[in-house]
N, C-alpha and C positions, 0 to 999 in steps of 0.2 A: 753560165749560171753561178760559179764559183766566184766572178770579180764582181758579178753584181750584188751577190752578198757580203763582200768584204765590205762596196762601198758606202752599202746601208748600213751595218755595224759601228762605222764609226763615230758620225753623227750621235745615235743611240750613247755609247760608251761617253762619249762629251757630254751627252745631257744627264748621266747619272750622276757625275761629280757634284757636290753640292757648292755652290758658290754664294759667300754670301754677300753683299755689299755690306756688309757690318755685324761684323761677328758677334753673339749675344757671349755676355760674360760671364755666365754661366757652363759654355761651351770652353771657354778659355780656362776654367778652372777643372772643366773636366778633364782635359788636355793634359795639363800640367799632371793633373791626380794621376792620371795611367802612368804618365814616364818616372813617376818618383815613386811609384807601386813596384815597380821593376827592381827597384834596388832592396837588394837583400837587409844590406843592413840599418835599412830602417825598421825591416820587421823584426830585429835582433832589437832594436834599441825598446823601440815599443813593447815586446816581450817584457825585457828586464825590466818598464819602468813597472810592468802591473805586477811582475813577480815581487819585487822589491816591494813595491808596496803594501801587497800582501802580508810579506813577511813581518815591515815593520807595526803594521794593524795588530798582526798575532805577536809580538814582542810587548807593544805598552800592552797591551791587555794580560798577558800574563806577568808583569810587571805593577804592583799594584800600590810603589808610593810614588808619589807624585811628583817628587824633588827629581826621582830617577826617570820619570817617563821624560822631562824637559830635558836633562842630559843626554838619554840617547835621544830624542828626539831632532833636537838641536847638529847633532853628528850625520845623521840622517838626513838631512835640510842638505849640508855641508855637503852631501856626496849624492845626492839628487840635483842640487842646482849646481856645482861645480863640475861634473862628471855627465852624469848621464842626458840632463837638459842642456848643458851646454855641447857638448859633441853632436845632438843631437841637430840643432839649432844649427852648428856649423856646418853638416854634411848637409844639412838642406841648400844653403847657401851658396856651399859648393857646388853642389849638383845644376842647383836653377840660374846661377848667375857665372857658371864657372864653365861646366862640363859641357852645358847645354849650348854655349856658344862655341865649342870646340867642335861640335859636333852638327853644327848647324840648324840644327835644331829649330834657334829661336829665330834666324834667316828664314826656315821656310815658312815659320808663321808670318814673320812679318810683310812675307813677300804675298799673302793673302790679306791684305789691307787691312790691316789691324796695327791703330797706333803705338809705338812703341810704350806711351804713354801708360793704355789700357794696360797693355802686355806687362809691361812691372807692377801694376797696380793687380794684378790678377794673380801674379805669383807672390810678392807682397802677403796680400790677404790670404793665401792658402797657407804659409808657412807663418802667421800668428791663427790660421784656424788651426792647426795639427796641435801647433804649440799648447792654443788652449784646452782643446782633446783629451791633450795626452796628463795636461795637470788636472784638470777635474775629472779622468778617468782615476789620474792617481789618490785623489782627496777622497771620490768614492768609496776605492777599493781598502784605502785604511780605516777609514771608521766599518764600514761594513764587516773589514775582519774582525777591526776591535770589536766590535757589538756581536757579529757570532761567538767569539772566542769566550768572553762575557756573559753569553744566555738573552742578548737584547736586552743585557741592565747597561745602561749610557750616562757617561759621565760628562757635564756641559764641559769641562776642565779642556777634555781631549776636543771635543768639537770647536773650542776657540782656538787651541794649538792649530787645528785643523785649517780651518779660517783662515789665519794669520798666514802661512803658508800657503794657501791658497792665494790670499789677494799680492801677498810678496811673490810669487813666481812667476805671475800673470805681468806683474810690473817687470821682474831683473829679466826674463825671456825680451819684453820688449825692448826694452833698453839693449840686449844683447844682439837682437836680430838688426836693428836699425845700426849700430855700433861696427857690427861684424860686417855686414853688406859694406858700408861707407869703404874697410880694411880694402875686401873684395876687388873694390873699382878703383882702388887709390896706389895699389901695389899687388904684386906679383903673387900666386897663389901659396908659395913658397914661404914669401915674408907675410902674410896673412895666419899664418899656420904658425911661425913663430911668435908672432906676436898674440896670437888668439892663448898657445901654449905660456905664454908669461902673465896672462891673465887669468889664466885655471890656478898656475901659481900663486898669484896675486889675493886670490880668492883665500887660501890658507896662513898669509905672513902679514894681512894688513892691517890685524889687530896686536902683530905681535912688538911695535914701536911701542905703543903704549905699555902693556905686557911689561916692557923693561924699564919703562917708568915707575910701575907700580910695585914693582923688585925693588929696587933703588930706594923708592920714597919708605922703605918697611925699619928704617934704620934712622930716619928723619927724628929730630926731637923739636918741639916746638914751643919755644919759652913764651908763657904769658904771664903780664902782670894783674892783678886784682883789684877789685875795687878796695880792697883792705892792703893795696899796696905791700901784699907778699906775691914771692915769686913761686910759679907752678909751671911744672913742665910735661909734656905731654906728647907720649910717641905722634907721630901723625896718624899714623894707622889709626889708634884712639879717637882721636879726633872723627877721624872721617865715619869711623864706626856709629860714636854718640849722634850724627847728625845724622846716617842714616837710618839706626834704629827708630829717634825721633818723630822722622816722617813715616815708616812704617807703622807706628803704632796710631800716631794718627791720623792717617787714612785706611787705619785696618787691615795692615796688609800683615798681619801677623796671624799665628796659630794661637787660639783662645781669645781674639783683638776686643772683645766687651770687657774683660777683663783685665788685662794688659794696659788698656788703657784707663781705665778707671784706676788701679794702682799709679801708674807711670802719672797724670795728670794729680794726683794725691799730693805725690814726692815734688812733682815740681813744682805744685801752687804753696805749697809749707817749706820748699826751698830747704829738703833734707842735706846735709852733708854726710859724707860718708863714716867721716871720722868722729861725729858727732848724735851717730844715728841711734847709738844705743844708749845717749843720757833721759834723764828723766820725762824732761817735757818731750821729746822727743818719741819715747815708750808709747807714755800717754796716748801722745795724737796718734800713734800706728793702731792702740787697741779701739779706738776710736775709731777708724777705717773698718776697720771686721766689723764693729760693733754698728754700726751703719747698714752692714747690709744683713746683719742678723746672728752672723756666727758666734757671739761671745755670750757663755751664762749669764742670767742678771744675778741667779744666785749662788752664794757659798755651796763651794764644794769640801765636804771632809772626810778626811782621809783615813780608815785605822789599819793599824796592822800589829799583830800580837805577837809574841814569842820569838822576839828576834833576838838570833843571836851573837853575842858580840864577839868580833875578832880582836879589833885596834881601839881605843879611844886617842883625843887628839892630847898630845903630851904636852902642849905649851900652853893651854888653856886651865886656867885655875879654876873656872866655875864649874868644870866636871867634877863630881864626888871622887875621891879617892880611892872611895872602897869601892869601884866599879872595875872590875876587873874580867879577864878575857871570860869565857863560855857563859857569862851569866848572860838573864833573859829581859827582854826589855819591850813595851807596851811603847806602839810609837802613834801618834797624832798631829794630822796635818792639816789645816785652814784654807782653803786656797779659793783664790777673788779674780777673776777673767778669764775663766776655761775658755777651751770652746766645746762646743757644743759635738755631738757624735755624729756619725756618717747617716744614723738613721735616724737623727732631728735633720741634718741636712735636707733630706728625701723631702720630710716633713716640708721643712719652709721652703723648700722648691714650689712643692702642691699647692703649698697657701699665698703663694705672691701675688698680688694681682698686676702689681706694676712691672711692665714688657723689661725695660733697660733692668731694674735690680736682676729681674728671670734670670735675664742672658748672663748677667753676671757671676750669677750663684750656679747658673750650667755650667759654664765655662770654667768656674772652679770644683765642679764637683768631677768634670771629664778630667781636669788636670787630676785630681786627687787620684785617681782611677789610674792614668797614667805614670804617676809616680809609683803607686804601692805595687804595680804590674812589675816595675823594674828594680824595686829593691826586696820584692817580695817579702819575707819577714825580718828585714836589716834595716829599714827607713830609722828607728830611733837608733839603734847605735849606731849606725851611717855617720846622720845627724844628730847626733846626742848634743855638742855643742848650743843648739838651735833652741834648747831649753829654756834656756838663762833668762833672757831678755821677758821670754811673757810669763817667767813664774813667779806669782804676785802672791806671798804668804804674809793671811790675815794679821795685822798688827795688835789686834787685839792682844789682852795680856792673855797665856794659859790656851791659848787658839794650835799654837805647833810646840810640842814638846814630846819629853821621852824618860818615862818611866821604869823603872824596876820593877821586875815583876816580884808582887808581894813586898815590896817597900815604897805604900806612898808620898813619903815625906823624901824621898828621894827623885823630884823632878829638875828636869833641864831643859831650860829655852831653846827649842833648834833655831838656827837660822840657817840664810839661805847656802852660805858658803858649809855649814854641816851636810845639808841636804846634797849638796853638788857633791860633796865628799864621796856619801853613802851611793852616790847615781852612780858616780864614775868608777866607782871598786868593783861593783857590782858588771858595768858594761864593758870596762877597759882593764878591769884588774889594776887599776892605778895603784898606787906604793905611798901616795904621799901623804901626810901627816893628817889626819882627823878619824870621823868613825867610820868603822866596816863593821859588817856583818857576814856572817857564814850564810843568811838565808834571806837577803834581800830582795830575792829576786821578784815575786808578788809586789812587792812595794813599788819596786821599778815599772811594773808593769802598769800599775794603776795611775802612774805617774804620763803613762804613754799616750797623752793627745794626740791623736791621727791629725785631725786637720790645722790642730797648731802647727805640727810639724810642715804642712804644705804649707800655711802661710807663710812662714818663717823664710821656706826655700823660693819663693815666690818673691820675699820682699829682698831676700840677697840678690835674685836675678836683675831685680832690675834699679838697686839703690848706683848701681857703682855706673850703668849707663845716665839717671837721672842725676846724680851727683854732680860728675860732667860736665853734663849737658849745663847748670846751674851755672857749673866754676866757669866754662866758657864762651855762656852768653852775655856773663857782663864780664869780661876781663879782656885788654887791651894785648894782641899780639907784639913782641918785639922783634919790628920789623930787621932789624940792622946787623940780628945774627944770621951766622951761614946757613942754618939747614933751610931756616925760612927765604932768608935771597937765591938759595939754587932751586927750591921747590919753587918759587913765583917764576924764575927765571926758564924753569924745564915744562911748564906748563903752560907757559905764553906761547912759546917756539910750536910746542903741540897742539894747540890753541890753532895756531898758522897753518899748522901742516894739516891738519885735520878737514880744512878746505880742498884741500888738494886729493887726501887720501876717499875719492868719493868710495872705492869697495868699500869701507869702511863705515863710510856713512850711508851706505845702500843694507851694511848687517846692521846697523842701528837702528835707523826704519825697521827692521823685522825684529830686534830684540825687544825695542821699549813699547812697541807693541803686543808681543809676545807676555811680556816680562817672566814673573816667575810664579813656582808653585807654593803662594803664601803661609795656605795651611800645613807647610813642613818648614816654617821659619821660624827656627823654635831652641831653648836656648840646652844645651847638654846636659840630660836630668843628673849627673854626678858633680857637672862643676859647680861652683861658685857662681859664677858668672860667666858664662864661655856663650856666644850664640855666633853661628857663621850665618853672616849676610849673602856672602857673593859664594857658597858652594856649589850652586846652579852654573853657574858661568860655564862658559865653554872659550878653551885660552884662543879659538878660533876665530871668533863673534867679536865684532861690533858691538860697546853699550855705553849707554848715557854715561859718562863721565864729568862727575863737575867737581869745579873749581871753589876752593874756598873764597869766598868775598870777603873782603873788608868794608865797611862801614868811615864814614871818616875823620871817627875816634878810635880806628884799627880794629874794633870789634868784631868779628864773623858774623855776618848776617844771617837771621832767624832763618832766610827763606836763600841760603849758600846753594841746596842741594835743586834749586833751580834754576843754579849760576851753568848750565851747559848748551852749546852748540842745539838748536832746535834739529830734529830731523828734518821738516821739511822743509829747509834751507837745501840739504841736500837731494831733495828729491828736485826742487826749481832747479836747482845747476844740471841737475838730471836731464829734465823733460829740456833744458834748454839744447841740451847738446844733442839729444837724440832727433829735434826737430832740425838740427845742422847738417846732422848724421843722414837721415832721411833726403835732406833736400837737396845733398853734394850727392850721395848715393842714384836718386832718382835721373840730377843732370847729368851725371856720367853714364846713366843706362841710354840715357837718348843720345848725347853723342856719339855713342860707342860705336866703333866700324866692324859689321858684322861681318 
């Protein structure tokens, strides 16, 4: 009874096996999934990428300028695709093209007729599906922090950073998995592992050739001659600046850009010089600018002020009375022709604009206005007291500005403007130098304090000395034949070269010049003269559009220089080319391979 049932058991036990004559591909990715389930430190890596991500969603969101979320942002990128997607990508690799044939593994599949073919193409597709997974779990999980972290206020800013990192990761994992596989079958696990680790390297030092370029070129001077045949010379830093503020401004990529532009485009079409900016005709057409979009009084403004009294009078000057002497009391009158207008006519002719471009214009100075008196809180005029001069326009009328004794009217005196700057600057600076002071100026001073004059003023410093520039060095002829300009063309070219080669670099270019930066923090230092940092976004790690200055050939720099650079997707074709090489030696070696 006992053999008879053994012999009918077997049979039985043979027919449960499933056999298929063509394994469904489906089946084969199931397969794969359980053996790579197995391993621990996938699910370590997966962890870290949603915790990371998490963290960094709750970092920009509690970070709330702009300039800084790209920064760390940017750092972020750096140790997401360098670190934890690349190790990541690699242990899969290893596992399915490495361990799994030590282990026999992919012998017993194949010895269930299933083409080798199929068999890579299944493991293949599972490790760009994880891949993808694992970055649009990660894209999820950061905006969704940021957005709780936030209250679900959402900013488009952080959702294109997002993006951008999104479609860039989806590319460098492929590029990496096709690249890393090809390693796999071509050499030893060992040399695969070293050469994968000079690549993680790789990923931190490929921007830094350049890097030492732009050290170097910070000492550069670059002689040009002028169409008026004088000579003018010019850091290159300078240079590079003026041409990229230029393009900035007009395609808007600046903070206040309705504004910024409509000045900047002012200065270049009147073709201001800087050195030349405060003569007469020159004044004129600047009050003319304000006066355009509404800021300037049409009428006389005048000024009194009583019972002042005197410290100094000016000793070298004979038209002062003699008998005017210290503590006496003096009736002062002032005339004055181009104010501007107050913070609350501003409000006013906002309300009443009808036209969209003047609006934006008049916002965008009234947000700057806002922003300056925030930072000098009640120091903007003595800050800028300086900033006076140029638009104080005293009526020339006869008897319009003058300065009486008090109870002696036959004793008047013509002010002018150089009296007046006297009486300003005693009063803010305690100045010592030779004209009138007063013990109780200070009212007068006060009445004198145009708030939006004063923004205009620092508005038209910020951007004469870029516009100036830009003027002197769009028609002036570069000389060629001095040194900083032959080793600058010559260290440029070479980089030029190398920059084909260097593809890491042009795979973070691709992600930066699409990226680029956070415009509305490109803005010029509310204390300097003239100071704006273009490149403080940058990350010294990153790939970014670098161009070359062009000559023209009358040596002039070309209007359109800052489009003189290497395209990205130059680099992305050398890319896909080599990953389809990468793929197709990869694949032939999985089929030759003796299992």
């Amino acid at each position: 009874m006992s053999k008879s049932f053994k012999k009918s058991k077997k049979p039985k036990d043979s027919f449960n096996l499933i056999k298929y004559k063509k394994i469904p591909f489906s089946k084969l990715i199931k397969f794969c999934s359980k053996n790579l389930l197995k391993e621990r430190l996938f699910y370590v890596l997966n962890f870290c990428n949603i915790l990371v991500s998490i963290l960094i969603g709750v970092l920009l969101g509690f970070v709330k300028q702009g300039n800084k979320q790209v920064i760390i942002f940017n750092f972020y990128i750096l140790f997401f695709t360098c670190c934890l997607l690349f190790v990541l990508i690699l242990k899969m690799i290893q596992f399915f093209f490495n361990k799994n044939l030590e282990d026999k593994t992919t012998y017993i599949v194949l010895t269930n007729q299933v083409s080798r073919s199929k068999f890579f193409i299944s493991q293949y597709f599972l490790m760009n599906l994880i891949i993808v997974i694992n970055i649009l779990l990660s894209f999820v999980f950061i905006n969704l922090a940021y957005s709780i972290f936030n209250s679900f206020k959402y900013d488009s800013f952080i959702l294109k950073m997002t993006l951008v990192y999104l479609l860039y990761n989806l590319f460098a994992s492929f590029c990496l998995i096709n690249f890393i596989s090809m390693l796999m079958f071509l050499f030893s696990l060992q040399t695969t592992t070293i050469i994968c680790t000079l690549l993680v390297s790789l990923c931190f030092v490929a921007n830094i050739p350049m890097s030492f370029v732009k050290a170097n070129e910070k000492s550069y001077n670059i002689e040009f001659l002028t169409k008026d045949k004088n000579l003018e010379i010019f850091k290159l830093n300078d240079v590079y600046d003026t041409y990229t503020l230029n393009k900035n401004i007009l395609e808007n990529k600046i903070k206040y850009p309705y504004l910024s532009k409509y000045i900047y485009k002012y200065f270049i079409d009147n073709k201001f010089l800087k050195d030349q900016f405060s003569n007469k005709k020159n004044i004129d057409l600047r009050i003319k600018m304000w006066d355009e979009l509404g800021l300037i009084n049409k009428q006389k403004v005048i000024i009194n002020e009583n019972d002042l009294k005197l410290f100094s009078k000016p000793s070298r000057n004979n038209k002062v009375p003699s008998s005017w002497t210290r503590n006496d009391l003096f009736d002062l009158t002032l005339t004055l022709n181009n104010t501007f207008i107050s913070n609350e006519q501003l409000d006013e002719l906002i309300i009443n604009t009808t036209n969209l471009d003047k609006k934006n214009i008049l916002l965008d100075f009234k947000n700057f206005s806002k922003e300056i008196n925030n930072y000098f809180k009640n120091d903007l005029q003595t800050s800028k007291y300086d900033l006076l001069y140029d638009f104080l326009f005293l009526d020339d009328l006869k008897n319009s500005n003058y300065l009486i004794k008090k109870n002696n009217l036959n004793q008047i005196y013509q002010l002018s403007k150089t009296d007046l700057k006297n009486i300003y600057e005693y009063e803010l600076l305690a100045d010592t130098s030779d004209g009138f002071k007063f013990y109780n100026s200070k009212n007068l001073i006060n009445k004198l304090n145009f708030n939006l004059m004063y923004i205009a003023r620092i508005l038209e410093n910020y951007f004469i000395r870029y516009s100036s520039n830009y003027t002197i060095l769009s028609t002036s002829h570069v000389l060629k034949d001095q040194l900083d300009w032959s080793t600058y063309f010559t260290t440029r070219t070479k980089m030029k070269y190398f920059s084909y080669l260097n593809l890491y670099n042009g795979l973070w270019t691709f992600y930066t010049s699409n990226l680029g930066f956070y415009y509305k923090d490109i803005w010029f230092a509310p204390a300097s003269d003239s100071f704006i940092k273009l490149e403080d976004q940058k990350n010294l790690f990153l790939g970014y559009l670098e161009y070359d200055l062009e000559l023209l050939k009358n040596d002039v720099i070309s209007k359109n220089t800052t489009n003189n650079y290497t395209k990205p997707r130059l680099y992305l074709i050398i890319l896909l080319i080599i990953n389809a090489f990468s793929f197709l030696i990869a694949f032939l070696k999985f089929k030759k391979k003796d299992f």
